[in-house]
C-alpha positions, 0 to 999 in steps of 0.5 A: 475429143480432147484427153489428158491422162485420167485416173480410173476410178476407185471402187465404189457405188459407180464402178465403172460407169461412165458419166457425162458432165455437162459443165467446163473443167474448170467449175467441174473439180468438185464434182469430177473428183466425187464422181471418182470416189464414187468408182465412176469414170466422168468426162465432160462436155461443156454446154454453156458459157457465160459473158459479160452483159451487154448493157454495162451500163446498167449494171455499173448504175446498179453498182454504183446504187448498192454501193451507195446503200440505196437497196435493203436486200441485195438477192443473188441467186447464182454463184456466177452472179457472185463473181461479175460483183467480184468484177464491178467492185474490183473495178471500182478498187473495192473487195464485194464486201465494200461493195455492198454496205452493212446496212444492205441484207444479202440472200442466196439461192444455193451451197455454192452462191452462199459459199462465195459471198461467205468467202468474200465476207458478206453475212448471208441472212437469208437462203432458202430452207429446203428446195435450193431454188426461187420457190424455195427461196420464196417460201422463206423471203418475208417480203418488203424493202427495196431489193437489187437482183443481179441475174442471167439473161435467160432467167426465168421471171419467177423470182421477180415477180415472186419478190414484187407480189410479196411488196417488195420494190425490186430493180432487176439488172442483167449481171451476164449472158449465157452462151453455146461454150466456148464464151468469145474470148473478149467477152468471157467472164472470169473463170473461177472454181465455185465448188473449191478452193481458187487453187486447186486445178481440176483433175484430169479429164475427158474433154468430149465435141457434141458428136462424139459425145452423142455417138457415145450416148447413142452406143450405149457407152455413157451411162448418166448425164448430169444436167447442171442447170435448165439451160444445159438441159436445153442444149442436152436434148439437142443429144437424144435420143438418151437411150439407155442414158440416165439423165440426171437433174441438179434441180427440180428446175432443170428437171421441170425443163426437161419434163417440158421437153419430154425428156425422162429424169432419171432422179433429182440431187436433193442437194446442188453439191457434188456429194448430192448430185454423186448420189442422185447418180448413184440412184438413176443406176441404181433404182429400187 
């Protein structure tokens, strides 16, 4: 176990409460100093890790294709996606938003994702209006056009294929892997914030081995954990059995994935934003 000097947390809803999060400390700054606010004591067990995909040749095809107005939509549906194509235009001496052409629409699923491509100066068309997910995004997604989707390894075929039975005529390119943490240095992605500014180091912190963190799970120690996507969820089960530990989904995604491996979810952020996942927490500790 790792620890740097931590500050309690202030009075609040979470008093006290320990909750567990499953994401590195660097992606995690947002999130912890909200969980803080709140009177909460997190600390962190990183799951998954992220590395450069395999085929890059690919992926510099469908670079070089966007780069040259060959697609309509460009669909991203993750933050981390986001920052590969930080990567490829920088490669090419390009910021993202000469990357990608005026003439080529942007969509985005998630606060964080949009967040990014606002930053970077693309013009975001078009996000989902309620669920943050590839059925929300569907429900709004007016089908047509020549789409590139950038997306992990492991994503699920649902947006794909969502896209294509709406007429759309979509090349799906692996922009990354999703790996046990840590990632192998020489293959890792870039680390950036996608909850804050680039500057901003995270706060102090609890850095937690899957032992540790399941011997205090199985005492009864932590009261919540967050699961950030299905893929942690997945790594999250190799815990349980959760005991008295609320779980808690930023997703109906991640929750539909651990329903499907009988794990009970406590409650859902209704929005993917630390102030949302905050709340969904507060609500798992708290039921009516």
């Amino acid at each position: 176990m790792t620890t740097t000097t931590s500050t309690p947390g202030q009075d609040g809803p979470l008093q006290g409460a320990r909750v567990l999060v499953t994401r590195s400390p660097e992606r995690s700054t947002a999130l912890l100093q909200a969980l803080r606010g709140a009177g909460a004591d997190p600390v962190l067990l990183p799951l998954i890790d992220f590395e450069r995909a395999p085929d890059q040749h690919a992926l510099d095809v469908a670079c070089d294709a966007l780069a040259a107005g060959a697609f309509s939509w460009l669909v991203v549906s993750s933050a981390t996606t986001v920052h590969v194509l930080m990567e490829k235009a920088a490669e090419r001496g390009l910021d993202l938003a000469q990357l990608v052409p005026p003439a080529t629409k942007v969509g985005a699923i998630g606060p964080a994702t949009r967040r990014i491509l606002e930053a970077q100066g693309l013009r975001v068309e078009l996000v989902p209006s309620g669920e943050q997910s590839a059925a929300g995004f569907l429900e709004v997604w007016r089908g047509g056009g020549r789409v590139l989707l950038p997306q992990a390894d492991i994503a699920a075929p649902r947006l794909s294929d969502g896209l294509a039975a709406a007429g759309s005529d979509v090349s799906v390119v692996t922009a990354y892997r999703t790996v046990e943490f840590p990632a192998a240095a020489e293959r890792r992605l870039a680390v950036q914030p996608e909850d804050t500014g680039a500057s901003q180091a995270p706060p102090s912190y609890t850095l937690l081995t899957p032992e540790t963190a399941a011997a205090e799970i199985t005492g009864g120690r932590i009261a919540a954990v967050l699961a950030a996507s299905p893929s942690a969820v997945r790594r999250i089960a190799a815990l349980s059995p959760l005991g008295t530990c609320r779980l808690v989904a930023i997703g109906r995604s991640t929750a539909d994935q651990a329903g499907a491996l009988g794990l009970t979810v406590a409650a859902v952020a209704e929005e993917p934003t630390p102030e949302g996942l905050v709340a969904a927490v507060v609500k798992a500790l708290n039921p009516p």
